[in-house]
C-alpha positions as CSV (number, residue, x, y, z in Angstrom):
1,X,-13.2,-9.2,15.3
2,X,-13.9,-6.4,13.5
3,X,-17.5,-6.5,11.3
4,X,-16.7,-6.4,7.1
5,X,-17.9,-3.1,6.9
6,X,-15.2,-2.0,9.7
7,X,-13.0,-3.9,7.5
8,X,-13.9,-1.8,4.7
9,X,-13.9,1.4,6.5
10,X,-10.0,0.7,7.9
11,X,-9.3,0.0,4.4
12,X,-10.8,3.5,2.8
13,X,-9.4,5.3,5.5
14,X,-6.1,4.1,4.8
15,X,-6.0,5.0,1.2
16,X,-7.5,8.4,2.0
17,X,-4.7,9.2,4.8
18,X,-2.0,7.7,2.5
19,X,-3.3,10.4,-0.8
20,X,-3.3,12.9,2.1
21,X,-0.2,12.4,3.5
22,X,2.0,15.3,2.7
23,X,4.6,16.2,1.8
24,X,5.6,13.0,-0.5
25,X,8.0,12.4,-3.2
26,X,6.8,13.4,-6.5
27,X,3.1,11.6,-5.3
28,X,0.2,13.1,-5.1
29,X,-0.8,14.9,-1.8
30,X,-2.2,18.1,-0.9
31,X,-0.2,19.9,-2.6
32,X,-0.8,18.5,-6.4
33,X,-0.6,16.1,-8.6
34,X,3.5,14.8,-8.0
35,X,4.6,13.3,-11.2
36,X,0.5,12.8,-12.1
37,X,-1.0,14.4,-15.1
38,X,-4.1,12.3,-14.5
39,X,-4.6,12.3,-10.8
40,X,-5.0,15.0,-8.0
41,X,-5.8,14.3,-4.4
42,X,-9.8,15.0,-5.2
43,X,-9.9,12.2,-7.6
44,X,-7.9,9.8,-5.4
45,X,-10.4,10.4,-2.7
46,X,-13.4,9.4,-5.2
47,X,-11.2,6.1,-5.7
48,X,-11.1,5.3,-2.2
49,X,-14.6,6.4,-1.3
50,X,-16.1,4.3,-4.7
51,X,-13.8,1.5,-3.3
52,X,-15.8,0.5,0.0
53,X,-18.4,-1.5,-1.1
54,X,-15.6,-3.7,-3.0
55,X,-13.6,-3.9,0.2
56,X,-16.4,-4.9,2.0
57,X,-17.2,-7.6,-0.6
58,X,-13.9,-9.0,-0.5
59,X,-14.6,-9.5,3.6
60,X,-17.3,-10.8,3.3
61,X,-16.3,-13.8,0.9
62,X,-12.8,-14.6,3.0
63,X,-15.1,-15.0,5.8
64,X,-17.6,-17.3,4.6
65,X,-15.0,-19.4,3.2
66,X,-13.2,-19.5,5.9
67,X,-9.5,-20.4,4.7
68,X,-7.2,-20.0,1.8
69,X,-8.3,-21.5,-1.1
70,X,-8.3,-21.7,-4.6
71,X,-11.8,-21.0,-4.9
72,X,-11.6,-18.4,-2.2
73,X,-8.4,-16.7,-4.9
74,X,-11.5,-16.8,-7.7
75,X,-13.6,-15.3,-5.8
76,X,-11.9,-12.3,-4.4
77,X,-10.1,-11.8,-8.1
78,X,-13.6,-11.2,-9.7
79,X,-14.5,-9.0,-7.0
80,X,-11.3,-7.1,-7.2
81,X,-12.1,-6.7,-10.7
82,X,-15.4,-5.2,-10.5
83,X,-13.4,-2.7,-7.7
84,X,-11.5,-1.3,-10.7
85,X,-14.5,-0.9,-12.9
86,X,-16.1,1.2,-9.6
87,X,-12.6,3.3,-9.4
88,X,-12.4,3.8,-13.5
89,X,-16.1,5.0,-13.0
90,X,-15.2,7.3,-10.1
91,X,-12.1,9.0,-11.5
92,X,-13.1,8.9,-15.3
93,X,-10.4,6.4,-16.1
94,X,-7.8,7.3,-14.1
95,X,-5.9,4.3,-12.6
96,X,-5.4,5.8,-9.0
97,X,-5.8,2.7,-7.2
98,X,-5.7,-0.5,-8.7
99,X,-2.8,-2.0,-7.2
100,X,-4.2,-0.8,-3.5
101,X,-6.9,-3.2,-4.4
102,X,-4.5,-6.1,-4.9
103,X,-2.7,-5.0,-1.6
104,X,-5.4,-3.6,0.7
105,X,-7.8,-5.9,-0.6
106,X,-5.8,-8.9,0.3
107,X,-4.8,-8.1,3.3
108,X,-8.4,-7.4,4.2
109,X,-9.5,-10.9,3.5
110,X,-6.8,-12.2,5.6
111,X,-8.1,-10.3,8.5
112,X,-11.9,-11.2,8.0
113,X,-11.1,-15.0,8.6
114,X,-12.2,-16.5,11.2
115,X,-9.7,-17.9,14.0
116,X,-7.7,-14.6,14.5
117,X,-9.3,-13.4,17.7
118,X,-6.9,-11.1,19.6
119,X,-4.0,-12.3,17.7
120,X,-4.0,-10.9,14.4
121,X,-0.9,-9.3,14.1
122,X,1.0,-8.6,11.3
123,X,2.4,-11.5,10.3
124,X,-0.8,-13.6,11.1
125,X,-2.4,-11.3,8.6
126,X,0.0,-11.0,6.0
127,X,0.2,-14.7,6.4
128,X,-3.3,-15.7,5.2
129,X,-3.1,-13.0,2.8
130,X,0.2,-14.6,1.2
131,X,-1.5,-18.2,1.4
132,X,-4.3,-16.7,-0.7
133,X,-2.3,-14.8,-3.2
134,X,-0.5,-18.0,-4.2
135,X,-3.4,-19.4,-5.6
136,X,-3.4,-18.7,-9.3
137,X,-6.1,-16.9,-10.8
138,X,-7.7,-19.0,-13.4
139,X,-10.0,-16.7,-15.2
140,X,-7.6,-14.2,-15.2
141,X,-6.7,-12.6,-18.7
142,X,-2.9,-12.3,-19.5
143,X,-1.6,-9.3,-18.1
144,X,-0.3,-6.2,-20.1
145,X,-0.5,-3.8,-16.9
146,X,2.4,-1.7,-16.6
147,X,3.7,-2.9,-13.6
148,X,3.6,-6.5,-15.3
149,X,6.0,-5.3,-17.8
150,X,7.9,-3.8,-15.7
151,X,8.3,-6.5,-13.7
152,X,9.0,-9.0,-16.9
153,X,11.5,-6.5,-18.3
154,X,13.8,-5.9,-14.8
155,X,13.0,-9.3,-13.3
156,X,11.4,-8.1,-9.9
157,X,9.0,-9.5,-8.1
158,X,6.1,-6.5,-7.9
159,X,2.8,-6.5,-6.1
160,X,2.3,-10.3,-6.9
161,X,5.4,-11.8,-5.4
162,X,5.2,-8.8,-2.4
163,X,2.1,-10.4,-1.4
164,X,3.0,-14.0,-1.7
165,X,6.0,-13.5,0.1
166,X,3.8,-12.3,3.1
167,X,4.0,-8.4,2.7
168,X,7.6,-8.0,3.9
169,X,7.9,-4.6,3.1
170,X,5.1,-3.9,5.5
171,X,5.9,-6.6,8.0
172,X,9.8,-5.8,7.8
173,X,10.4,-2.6,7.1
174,X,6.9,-0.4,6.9
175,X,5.6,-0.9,10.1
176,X,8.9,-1.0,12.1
177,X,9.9,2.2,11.1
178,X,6.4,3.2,11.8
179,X,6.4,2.6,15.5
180,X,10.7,3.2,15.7
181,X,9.5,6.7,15.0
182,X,6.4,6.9,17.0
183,X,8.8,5.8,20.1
184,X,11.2,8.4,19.5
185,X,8.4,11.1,19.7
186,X,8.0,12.2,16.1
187,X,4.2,13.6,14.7
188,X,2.3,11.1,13.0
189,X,2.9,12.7,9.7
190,X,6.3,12.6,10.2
191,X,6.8,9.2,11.5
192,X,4.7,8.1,8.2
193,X,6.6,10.0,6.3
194,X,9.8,8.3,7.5
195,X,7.5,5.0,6.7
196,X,7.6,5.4,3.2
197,X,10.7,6.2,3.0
198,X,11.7,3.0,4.5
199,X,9.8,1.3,2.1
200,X,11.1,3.3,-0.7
201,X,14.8,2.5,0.3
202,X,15.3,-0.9,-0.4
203,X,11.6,-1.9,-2.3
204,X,11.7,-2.5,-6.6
205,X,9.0,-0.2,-7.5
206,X,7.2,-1.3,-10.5
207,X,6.1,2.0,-11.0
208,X,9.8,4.0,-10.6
209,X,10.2,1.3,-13.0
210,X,7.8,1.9,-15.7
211,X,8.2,5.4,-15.6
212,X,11.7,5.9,-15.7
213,X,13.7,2.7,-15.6
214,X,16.7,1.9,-13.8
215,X,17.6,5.9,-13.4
216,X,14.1,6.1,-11.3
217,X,14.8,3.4,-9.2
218,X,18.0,4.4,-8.1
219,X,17.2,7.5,-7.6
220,X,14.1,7.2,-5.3
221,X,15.8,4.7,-3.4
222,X,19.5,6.6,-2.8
223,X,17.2,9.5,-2.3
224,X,15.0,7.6,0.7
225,X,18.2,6.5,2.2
226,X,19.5,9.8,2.1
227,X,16.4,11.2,3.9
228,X,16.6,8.7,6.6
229,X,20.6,9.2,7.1
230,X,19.9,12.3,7.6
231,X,17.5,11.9,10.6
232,X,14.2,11.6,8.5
233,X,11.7,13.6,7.1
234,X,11.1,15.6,10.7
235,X,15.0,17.0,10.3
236,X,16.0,19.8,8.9
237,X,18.7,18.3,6.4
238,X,16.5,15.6,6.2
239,X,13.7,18.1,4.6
240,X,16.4,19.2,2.6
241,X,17.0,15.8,1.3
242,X,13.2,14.7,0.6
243,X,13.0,18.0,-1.4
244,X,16.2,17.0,-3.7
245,X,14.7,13.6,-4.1
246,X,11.4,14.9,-5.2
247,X,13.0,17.5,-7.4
248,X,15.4,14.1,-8.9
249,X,11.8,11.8,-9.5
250,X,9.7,14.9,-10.5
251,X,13.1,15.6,-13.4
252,X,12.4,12.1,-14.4
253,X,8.7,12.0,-14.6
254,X,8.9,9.3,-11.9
255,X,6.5,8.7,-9.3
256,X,6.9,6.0,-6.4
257,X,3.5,4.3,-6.6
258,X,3.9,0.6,-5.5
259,X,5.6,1.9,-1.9
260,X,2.4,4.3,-1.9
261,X,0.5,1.0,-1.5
262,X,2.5,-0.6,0.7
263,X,2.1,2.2,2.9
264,X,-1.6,2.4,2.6
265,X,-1.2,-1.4,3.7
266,X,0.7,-0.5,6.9
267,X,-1.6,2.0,7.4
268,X,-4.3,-0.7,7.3
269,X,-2.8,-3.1,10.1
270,X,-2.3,-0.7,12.1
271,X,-5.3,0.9,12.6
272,X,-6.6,-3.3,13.2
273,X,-4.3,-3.2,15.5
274,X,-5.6,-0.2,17.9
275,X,-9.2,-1.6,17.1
276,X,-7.7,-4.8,18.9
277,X,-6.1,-2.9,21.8
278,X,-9.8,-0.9,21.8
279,X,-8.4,2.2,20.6
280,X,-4.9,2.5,22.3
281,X,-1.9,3.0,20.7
282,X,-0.1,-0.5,20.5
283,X,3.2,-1.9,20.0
284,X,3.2,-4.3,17.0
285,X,4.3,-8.4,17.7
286,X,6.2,-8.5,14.1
């Protein structure tokens, strides 16, 4: 099993490959900002880098508790919480990971429990991690993120009901396309690529949401299907059609943040899952 600070390291790593992961629609990567004016790909990587000790905190706690629990949902919340103080710190207000915390940070807990052994694959997991994230948070404030109002206003689920229905868009959709694209012989960054965009397709992005409504979430996810009927991100027409999308979210101001995440988080399992096949490239059981 791996040690917390592991843990923590898959988990930074992840963020950092996900901000560096280029080219993406209308995020930020290493060519600019995307649809940012307050981020760029140096202050992301302060966020993730400001973020391990937080990760490694939330490790920590899931495995001295043990199981899902209420007071196990406490104590990660408060600890998530101080993680966004750290990332405000590192990237002088900036919100450039705050609902990676939520994500990654869960999913961490759910692998730092004890009982997993050999077989923590996704759905093990994303399983713990959904049986935490059902807990309420009791000394939580009311929301007034924008995400939460997005998801009042539209009536999606968002981060919160992603990870208590057990991460399907990384179970389901993030990491299948993932190795699908691996196994036809596409380059990592490529085959990541083609990732998001699978997540992108059919997920309700709070943050398409907030930014530009209805218009933005159509339009990143007709544009992601478009990209992947094309023959993904690694095709020519389908570099074609990942530049139209961007230059449709980019007209609209609209960035796709929340399948950022989510990508981040298959990121995440599978790098626990080559530390579990000692280093070789595995084949997920989903």
């Amino acid at each position: 099993m791996p040690s917390d600070a592991q843990l923590s390291r898959y988990a930074v790593t992840a963020l950092i490959e996900e901000a560096q992961l280029t080219p993406k629609p209308a995020l930020v990567d290493r060519r600019g900002s995307g649809a940012h004016r307050d981020l760029d790909l140096a202050t992301m990587l302060r966020s993730a880098h400001a973020l391990a000790p937080t990760f490694a905190a939330l490790a920590r706690a899931a495995r001295r508790r043990g199981e899902p629990s209420a007071l196990l949902r406490t104590e990660l919340a408060q600890i998530g919480r101080a993680g966004e103080h750290d990332m405000l710190r590192a990237t002088g207000g900036s919100n450039a990971h705050r609902g990676a915390i939520w994500i990654v940070g869960l999913l961490v807990a759910g692998a730092s429990m004890p009982g997993g052994g050999t077989q923590r694959h996704a759905a093990h997991v994303c399983g713990r991690a959904a049986r935490i994230a059902c807990f309420p948070d009791r000394f939580a404030a009311p929301s007034n993120s924008h995400g939460e109002r997005a998801r009042q206003r539209y009536q999606v689920g968002g981060a919160r009901r992603e990870a208590q229905d057990g991460f399907p868009h990384v179970v389901e959709i993030g990491l299948p396309a993932l190795v699908a694209a691996r196994a036809r012989g596409i380059a990592e960054d490529a085959a990541r690529l083609d990732a998001l965009l699978a997540i992108m397709a059919s997920l309700d992005d709070t943050c398409l949401l907030h930014r530009a409504g209805l218009p933005g979430l159509h339009a990143g996810q007709r544009g992601a299907r478009r990209v992947l009927a094309a023959g993904g991100s690694s095709t020519h027409a389908g570099a074609a059609a990942l530049a139209a999308l961007e230059h449709d979210l980019l007209s609209l101001n609209a960035s796709p943040g929340g399948a950022a995440d989510l990508l981040a988080a298959t990121l995440f399992l599978d790098m626990l899952a080559q530390h579990d096949a000692g280093g070789s490239p595995v084949t997920w059981n989903i």
